[in-house]
Every structure is written in structure tokens, then in C-alpha cells.
TILO-104763 format. One record per atom (N, C-alpha, C): residue number from 1; residue in one letter; y negated, x negated, z. Coordinates in Angstrom, 3 decimals, decimal comma, always signed. Layout:
{node NUM "a" {Y X Z}}
...
// end
This chain:
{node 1 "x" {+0,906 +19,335 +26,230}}
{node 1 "x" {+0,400 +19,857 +24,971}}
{node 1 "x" {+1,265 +21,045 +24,585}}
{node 2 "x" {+0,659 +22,364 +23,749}}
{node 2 "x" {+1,411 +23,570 +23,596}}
{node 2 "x" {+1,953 +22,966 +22,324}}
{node 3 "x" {+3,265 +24,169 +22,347}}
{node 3 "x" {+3,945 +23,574 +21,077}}
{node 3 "x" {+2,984 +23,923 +19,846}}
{node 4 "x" {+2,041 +25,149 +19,361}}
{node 4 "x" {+1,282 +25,234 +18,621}}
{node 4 "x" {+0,431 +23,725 +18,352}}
{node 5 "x" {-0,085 +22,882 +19,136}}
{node 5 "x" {-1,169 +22,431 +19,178}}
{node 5 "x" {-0,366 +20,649 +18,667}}
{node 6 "x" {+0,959 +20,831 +19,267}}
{node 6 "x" {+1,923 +19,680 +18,697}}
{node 6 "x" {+2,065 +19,646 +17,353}}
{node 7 "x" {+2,277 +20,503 +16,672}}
{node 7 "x" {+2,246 +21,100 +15,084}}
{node 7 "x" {+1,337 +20,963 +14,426}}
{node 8 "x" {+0,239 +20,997 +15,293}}
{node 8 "x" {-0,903 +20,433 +14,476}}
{node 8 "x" {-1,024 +19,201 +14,471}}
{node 9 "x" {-1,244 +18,315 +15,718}}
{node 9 "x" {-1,061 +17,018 +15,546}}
{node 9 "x" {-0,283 +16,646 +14,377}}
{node 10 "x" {+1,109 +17,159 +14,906}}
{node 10 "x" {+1,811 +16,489 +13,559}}
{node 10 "x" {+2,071 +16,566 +12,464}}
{node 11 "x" {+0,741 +17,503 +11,672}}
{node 11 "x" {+0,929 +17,896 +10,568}}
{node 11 "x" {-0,128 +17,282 +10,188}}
{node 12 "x" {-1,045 +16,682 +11,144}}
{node 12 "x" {-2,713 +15,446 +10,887}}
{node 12 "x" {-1,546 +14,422 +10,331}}
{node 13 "x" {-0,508 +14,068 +11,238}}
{node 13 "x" {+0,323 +12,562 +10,971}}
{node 13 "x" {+1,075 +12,629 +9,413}}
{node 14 "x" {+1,596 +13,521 +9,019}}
{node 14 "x" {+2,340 +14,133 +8,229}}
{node 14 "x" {+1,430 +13,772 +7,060}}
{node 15 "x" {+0,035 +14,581 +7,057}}
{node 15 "x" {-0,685 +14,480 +6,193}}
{node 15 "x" {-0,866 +12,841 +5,674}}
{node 16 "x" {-1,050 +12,089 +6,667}}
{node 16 "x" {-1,773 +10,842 +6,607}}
{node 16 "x" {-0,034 +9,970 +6,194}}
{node 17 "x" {+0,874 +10,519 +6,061}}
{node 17 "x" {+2,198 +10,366 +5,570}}
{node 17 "x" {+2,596 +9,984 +4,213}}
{node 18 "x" {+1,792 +11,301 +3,721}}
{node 18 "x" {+1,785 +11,566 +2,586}}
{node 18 "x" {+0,869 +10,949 +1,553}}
{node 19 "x" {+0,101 +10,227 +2,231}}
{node 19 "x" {-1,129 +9,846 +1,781}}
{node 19 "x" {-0,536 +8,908 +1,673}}
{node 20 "x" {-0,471 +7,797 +2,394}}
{node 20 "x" {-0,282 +6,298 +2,394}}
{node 20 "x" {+1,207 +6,221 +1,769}}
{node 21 "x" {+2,279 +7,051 +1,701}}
{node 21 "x" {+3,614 +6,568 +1,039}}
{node 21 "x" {+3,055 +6,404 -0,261}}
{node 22 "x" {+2,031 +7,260 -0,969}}
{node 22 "x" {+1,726 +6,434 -2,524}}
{node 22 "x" {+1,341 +4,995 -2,740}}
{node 23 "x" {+1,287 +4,348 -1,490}}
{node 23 "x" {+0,611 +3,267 -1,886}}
{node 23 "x" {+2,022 +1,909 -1,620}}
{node 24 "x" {+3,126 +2,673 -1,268}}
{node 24 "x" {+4,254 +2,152 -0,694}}
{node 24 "x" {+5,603 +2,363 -1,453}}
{node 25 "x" {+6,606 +1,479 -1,570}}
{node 25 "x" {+7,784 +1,746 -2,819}}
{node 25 "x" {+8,975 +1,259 -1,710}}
{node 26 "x" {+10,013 +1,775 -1,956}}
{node 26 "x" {+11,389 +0,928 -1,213}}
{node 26 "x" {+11,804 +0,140 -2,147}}
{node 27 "x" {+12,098 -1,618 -1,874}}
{node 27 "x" {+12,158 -2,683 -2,203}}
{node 27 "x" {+13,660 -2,379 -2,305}}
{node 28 "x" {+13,981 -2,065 -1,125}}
{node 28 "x" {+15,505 -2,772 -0,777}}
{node 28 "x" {+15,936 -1,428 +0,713}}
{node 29 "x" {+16,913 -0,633 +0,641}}
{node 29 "x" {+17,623 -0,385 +1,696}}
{node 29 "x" {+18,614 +0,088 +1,858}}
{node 30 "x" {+19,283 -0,313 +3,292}}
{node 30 "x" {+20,259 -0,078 +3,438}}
{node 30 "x" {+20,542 +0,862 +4,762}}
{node 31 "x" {+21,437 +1,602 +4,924}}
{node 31 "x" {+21,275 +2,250 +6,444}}
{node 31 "x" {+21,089 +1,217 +7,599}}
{node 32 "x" {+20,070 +1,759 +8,122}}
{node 32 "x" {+19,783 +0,782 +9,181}}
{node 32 "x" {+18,553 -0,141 +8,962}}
{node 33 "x" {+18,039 -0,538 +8,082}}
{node 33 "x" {+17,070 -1,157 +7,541}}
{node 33 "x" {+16,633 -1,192 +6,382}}
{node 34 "x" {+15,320 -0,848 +6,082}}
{node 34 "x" {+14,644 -0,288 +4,842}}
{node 34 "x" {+13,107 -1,411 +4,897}}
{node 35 "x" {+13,100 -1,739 +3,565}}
{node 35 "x" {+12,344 -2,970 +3,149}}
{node 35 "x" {+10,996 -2,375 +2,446}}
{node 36 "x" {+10,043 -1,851 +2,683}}
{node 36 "x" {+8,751 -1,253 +1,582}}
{node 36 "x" {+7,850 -2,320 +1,341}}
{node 37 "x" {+7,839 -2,520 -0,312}}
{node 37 "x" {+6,419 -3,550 -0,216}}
{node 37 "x" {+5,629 -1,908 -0,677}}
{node 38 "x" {+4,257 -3,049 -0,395}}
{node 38 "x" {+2,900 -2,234 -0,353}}
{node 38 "x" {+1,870 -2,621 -1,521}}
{node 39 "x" {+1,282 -2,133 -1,853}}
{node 39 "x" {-0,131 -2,235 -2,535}}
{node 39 "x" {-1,080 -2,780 -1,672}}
{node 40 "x" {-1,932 -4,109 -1,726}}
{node 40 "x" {-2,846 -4,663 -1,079}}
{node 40 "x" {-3,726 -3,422 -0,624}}
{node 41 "x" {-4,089 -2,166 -1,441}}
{node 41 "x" {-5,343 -1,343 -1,406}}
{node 41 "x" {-4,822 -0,541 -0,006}}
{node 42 "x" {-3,512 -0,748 +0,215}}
{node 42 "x" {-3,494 +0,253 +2,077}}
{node 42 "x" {-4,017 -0,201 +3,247}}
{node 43 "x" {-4,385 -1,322 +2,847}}
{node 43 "x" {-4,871 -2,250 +3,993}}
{node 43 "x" {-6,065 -1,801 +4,102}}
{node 44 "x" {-7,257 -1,042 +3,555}}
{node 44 "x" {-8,111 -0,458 +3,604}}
{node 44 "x" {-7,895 +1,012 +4,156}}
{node 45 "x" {-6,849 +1,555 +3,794}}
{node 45 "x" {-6,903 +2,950 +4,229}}
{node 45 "x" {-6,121 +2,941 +5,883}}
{node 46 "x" {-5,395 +1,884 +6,180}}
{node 46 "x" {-4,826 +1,446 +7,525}}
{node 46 "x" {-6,291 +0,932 +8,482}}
{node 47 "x" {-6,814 +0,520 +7,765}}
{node 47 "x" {-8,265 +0,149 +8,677}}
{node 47 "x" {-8,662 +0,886 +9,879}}
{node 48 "x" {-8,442 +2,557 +8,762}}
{node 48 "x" {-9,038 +3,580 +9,434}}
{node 48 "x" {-8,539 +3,900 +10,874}}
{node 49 "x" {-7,408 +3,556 +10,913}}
{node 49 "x" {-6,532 +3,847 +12,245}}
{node 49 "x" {-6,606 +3,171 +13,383}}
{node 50 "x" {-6,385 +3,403 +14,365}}
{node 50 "x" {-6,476 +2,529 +15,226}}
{node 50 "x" {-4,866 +1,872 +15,283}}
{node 51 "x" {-4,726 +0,646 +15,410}}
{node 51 "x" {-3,704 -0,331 +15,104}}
{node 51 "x" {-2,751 +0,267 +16,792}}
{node 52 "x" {-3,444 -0,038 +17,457}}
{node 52 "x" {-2,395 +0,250 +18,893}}
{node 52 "x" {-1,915 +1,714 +19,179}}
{node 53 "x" {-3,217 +2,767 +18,589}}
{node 53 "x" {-2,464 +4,141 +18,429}}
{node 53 "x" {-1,090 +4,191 +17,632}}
{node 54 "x" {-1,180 +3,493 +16,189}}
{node 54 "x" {-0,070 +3,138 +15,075}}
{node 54 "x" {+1,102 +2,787 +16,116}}
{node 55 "x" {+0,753 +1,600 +16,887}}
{node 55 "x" {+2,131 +1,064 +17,445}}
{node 55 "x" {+2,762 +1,850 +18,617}}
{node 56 "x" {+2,017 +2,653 +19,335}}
{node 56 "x" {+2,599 +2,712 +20,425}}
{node 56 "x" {+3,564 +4,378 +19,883}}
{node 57 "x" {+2,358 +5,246 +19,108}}
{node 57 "x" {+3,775 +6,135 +18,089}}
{node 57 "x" {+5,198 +5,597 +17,816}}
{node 58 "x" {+4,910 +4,840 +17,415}}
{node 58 "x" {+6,073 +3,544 +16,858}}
{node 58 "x" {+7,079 +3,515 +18,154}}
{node 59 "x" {+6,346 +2,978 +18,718}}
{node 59 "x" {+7,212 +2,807 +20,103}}
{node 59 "x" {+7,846 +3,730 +20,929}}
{node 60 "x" {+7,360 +4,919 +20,834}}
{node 60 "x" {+7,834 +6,174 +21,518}}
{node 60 "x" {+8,838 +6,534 +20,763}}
{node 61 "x" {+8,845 +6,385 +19,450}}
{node 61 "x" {+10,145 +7,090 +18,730}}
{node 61 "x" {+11,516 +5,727 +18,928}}
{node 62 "x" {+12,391 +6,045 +20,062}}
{node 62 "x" {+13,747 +5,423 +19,677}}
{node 62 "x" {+14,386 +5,164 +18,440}}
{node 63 "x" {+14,368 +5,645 +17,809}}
{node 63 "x" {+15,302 +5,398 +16,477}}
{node 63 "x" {+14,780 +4,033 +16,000}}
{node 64 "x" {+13,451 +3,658 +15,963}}
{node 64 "x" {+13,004 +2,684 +15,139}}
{node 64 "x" {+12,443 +1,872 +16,565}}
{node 65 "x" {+13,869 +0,416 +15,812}}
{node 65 "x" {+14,069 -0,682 +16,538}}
{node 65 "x" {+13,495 -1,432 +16,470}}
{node 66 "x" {+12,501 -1,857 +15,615}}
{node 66 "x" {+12,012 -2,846 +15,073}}
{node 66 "x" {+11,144 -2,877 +13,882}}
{node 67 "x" {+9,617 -3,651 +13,994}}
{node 67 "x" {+9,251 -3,413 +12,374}}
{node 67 "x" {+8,371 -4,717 +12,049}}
{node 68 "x" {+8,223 -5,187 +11,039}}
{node 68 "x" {+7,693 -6,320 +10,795}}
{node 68 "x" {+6,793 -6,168 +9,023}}
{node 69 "x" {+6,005 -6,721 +9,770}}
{node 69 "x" {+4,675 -6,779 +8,416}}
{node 69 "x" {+4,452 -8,136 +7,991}}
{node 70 "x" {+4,981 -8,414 +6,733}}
{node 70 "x" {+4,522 -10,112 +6,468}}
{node 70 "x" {+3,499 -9,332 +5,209}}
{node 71 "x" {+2,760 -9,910 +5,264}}
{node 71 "x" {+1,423 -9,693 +4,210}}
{node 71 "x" {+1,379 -10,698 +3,477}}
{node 72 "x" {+1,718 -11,835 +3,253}}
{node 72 "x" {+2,249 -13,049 +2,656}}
{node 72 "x" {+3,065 -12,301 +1,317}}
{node 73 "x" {+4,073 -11,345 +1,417}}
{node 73 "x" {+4,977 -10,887 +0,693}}
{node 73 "x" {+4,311 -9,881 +0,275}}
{node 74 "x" {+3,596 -9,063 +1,074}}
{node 74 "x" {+3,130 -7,353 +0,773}}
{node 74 "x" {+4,354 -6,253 +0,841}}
{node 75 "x" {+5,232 -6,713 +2,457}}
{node 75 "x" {+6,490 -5,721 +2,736}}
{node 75 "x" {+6,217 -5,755 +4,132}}
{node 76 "x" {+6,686 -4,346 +5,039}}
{node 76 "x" {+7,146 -3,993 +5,804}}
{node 76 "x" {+8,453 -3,847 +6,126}}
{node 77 "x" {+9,269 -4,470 +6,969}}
{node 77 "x" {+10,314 -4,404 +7,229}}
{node 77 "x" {+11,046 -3,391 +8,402}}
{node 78 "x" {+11,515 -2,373 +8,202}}
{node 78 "x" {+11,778 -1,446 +9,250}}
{node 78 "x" {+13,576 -1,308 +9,734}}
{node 79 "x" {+13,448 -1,701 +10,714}}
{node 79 "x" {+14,868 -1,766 +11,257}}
{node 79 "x" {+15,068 +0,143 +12,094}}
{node 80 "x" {+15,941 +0,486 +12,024}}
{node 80 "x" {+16,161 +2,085 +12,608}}
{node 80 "x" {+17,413 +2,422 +12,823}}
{node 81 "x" {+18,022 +3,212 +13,733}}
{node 81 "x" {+18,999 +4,000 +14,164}}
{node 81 "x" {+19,644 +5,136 +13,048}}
{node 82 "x" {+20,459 +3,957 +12,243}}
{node 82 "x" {+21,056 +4,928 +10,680}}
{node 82 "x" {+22,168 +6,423 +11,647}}
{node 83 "x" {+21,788 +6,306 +13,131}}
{node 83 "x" {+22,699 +7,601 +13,443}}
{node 83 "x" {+21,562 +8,920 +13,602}}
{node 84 "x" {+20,644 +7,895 +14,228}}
{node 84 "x" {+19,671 +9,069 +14,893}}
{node 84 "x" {+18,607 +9,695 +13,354}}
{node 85 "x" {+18,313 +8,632 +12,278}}
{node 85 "x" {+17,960 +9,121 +11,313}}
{node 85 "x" {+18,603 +8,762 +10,116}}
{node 86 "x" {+18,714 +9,740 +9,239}}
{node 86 "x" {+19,660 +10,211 +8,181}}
{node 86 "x" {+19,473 +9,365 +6,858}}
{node 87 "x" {+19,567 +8,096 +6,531}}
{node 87 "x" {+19,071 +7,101 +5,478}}
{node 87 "x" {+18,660 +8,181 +3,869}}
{node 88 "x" {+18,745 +8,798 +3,711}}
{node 88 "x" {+18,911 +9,670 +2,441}}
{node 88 "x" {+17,378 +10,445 +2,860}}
{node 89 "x" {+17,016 +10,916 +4,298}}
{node 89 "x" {+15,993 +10,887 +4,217}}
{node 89 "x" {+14,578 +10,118 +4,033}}
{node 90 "x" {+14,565 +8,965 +4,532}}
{node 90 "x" {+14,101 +7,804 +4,021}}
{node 90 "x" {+13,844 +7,817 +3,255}}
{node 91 "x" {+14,889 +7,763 +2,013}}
{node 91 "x" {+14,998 +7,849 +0,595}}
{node 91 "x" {+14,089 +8,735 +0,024}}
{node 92 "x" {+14,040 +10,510 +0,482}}
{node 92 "x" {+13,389 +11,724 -0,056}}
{node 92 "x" {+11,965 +11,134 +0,546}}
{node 93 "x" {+11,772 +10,605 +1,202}}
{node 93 "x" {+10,178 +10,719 +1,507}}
{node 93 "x" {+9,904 +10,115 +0,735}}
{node 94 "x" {+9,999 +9,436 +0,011}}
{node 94 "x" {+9,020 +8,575 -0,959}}
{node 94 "x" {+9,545 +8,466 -2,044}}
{node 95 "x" {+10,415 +9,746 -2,483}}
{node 95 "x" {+9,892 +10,873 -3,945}}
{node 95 "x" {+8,900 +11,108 -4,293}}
{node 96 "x" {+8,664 +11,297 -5,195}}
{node 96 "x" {+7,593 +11,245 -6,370}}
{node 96 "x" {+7,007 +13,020 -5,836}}
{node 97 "x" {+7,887 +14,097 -5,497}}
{node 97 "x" {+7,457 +15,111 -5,276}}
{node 97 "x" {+6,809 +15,084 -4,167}}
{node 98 "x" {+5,557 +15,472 -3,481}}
{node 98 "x" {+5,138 +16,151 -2,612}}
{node 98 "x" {+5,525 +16,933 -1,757}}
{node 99 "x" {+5,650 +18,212 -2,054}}
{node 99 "x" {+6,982 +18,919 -1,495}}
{node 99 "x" {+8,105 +18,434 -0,739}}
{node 100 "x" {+8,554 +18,024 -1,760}}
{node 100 "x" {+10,273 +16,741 -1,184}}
{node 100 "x" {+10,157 +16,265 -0,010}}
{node 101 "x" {+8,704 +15,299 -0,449}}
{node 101 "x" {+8,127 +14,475 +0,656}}
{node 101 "x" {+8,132 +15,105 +2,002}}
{node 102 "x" {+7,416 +16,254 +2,185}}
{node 102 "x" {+6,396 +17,068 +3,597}}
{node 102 "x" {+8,073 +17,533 +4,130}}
{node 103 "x" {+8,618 +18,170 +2,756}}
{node 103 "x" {+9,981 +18,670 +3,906}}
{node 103 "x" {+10,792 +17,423 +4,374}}
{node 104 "x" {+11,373 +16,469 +3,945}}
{node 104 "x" {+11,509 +15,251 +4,334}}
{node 104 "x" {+10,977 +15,310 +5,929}}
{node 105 "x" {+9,818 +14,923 +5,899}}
{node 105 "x" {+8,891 +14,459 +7,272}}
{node 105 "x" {+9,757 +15,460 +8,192}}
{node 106 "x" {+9,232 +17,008 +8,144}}
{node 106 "x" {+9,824 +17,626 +8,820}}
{node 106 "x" {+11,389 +17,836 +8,949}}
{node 107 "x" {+12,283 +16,938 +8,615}}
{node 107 "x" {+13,631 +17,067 +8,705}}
{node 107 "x" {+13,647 +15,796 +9,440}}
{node 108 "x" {+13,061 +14,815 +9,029}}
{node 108 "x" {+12,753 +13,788 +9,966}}
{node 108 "x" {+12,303 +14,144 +11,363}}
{node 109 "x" {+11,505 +14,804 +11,718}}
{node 109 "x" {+11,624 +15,337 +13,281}}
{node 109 "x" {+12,920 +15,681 +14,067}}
{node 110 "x" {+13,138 +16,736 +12,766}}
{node 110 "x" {+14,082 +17,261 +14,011}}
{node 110 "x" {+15,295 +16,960 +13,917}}
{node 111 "x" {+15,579 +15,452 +12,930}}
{node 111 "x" {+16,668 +14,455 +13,377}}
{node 111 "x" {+16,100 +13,453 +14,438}}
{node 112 "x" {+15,105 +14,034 +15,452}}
{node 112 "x" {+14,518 +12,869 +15,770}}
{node 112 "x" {+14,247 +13,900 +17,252}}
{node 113 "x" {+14,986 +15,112 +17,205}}
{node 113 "x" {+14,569 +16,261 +18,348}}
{node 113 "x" {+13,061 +15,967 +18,604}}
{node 114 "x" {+12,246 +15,665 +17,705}}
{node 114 "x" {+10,507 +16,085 +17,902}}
{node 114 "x" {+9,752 +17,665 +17,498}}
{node 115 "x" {+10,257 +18,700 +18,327}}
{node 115 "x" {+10,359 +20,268 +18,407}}
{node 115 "x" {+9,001 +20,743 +18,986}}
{node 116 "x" {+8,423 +19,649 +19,595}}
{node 116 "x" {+7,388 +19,961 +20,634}}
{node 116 "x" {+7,649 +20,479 +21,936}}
{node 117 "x" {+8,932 +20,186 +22,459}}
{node 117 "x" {+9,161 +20,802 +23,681}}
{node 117 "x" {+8,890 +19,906 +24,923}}
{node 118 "x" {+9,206 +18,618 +24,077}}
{node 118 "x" {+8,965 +17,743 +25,811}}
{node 118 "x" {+7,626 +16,641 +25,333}}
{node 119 "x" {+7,209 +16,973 +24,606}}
{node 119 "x" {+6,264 +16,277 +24,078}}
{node 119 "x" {+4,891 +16,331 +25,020}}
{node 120 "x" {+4,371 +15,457 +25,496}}
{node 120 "x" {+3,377 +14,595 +26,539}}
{node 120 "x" {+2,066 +14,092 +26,257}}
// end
């Protein structure tokens, strides 16, 4: 994939980022693991996705070790690499600003070397 065409992809993901963190709050975190409950109503807008596309993203990014969904509670539990990503960003994404947010994401890449260079 060209790096142009990576940028776009990940500005579809970004978008859909931005979307669904309104429906999401941080409970509880700490470097290394960050706790979000959810609003029952994302479970409708998660529909839209395909669940194994969701995971296997998931899976390609190293930093994030681990994640767990109890719906019982209405939290996601995300375990991550407090070296490879910067806990304070975490934090800025799911500011109230927009802005905050999108630059967030993109600082999140490229603590995450996702540049589009070796991208497959």
C-alpha cells in the first residue's frame, strides 16, 4: 500500500475514533492499563464493523497486550506497553476537544512507528 493511500485508511480509522470515544469515558488508569466503561448505545455502532477486522488491527499493533470486554459491567479493559505508548496520550484522546482528540490519534502512531512505510 502507498504511503498516500495508508493515510487515508487511517484517517477512515481515526474518523471512526473519534466517533465511538463519545460513547466511551476512562473509569480507571494507570500506565500500562486503562479501564473504559461504555454506553450500551456503542454496541450498535460496533455492529457495523466487522468484529475479526477489529481484532486482528488489534493484534498487529504490539503495544497492546491484551484487551477484555465484560458487558456484564459495560468496560473494556486494555492492557498496553506504557513504553511504546505514552499514558498521557490515552488520556488526550478522550478530551472533550476534537482537535485534542485527532492530534492525539496521530501522535499515537508515530509512538507506535505507524508512518506508512512498512505497512502491508
Amino acid at each position: 500500500m502507498s504511503v498516500g493511500l495508508y493515510f487515508i485508511f487511517m484517517d477512515k480509522y481515526i474518523d471512526m475514533i473519534l466517533k465511538l470515544r463519545s460513547w466511551v469515558r476512562i473509569a480507571h488508569h494507570i500506565p500500562g492499563r486503562i479501564r473504559l466503561k461504555y454506553k450500551l448505545g456503542i454496541m450498535a455502532h460496533l455492529a457495523r464493523f466487522n468484529a475479526h477486522d477489529i481484532e486482528r488491527v488489534l493484534d498487529s499493533v504490539p503495544a497492546f497486550r491484551n484487551y477484555k470486554l465484560n458487558s456484564s459491567t459495560g468496560s473494556i479493559l486494555i492492557e498496553y506497553d506504557s513504553d511504546l505508548i505514552y499514558p498521557q496520550l490515552l488520556e488526550t484522546l478522550f478530551s472533550q476537544d476534537d482537535n485534542v482528540a485527532k492530534q492525539a490519534c496521530y501522535d499515537l502512531m508515530d509512538c507506535l512507528n505507524l508512518d506508512g512505510a512498512n505497512y502491508e
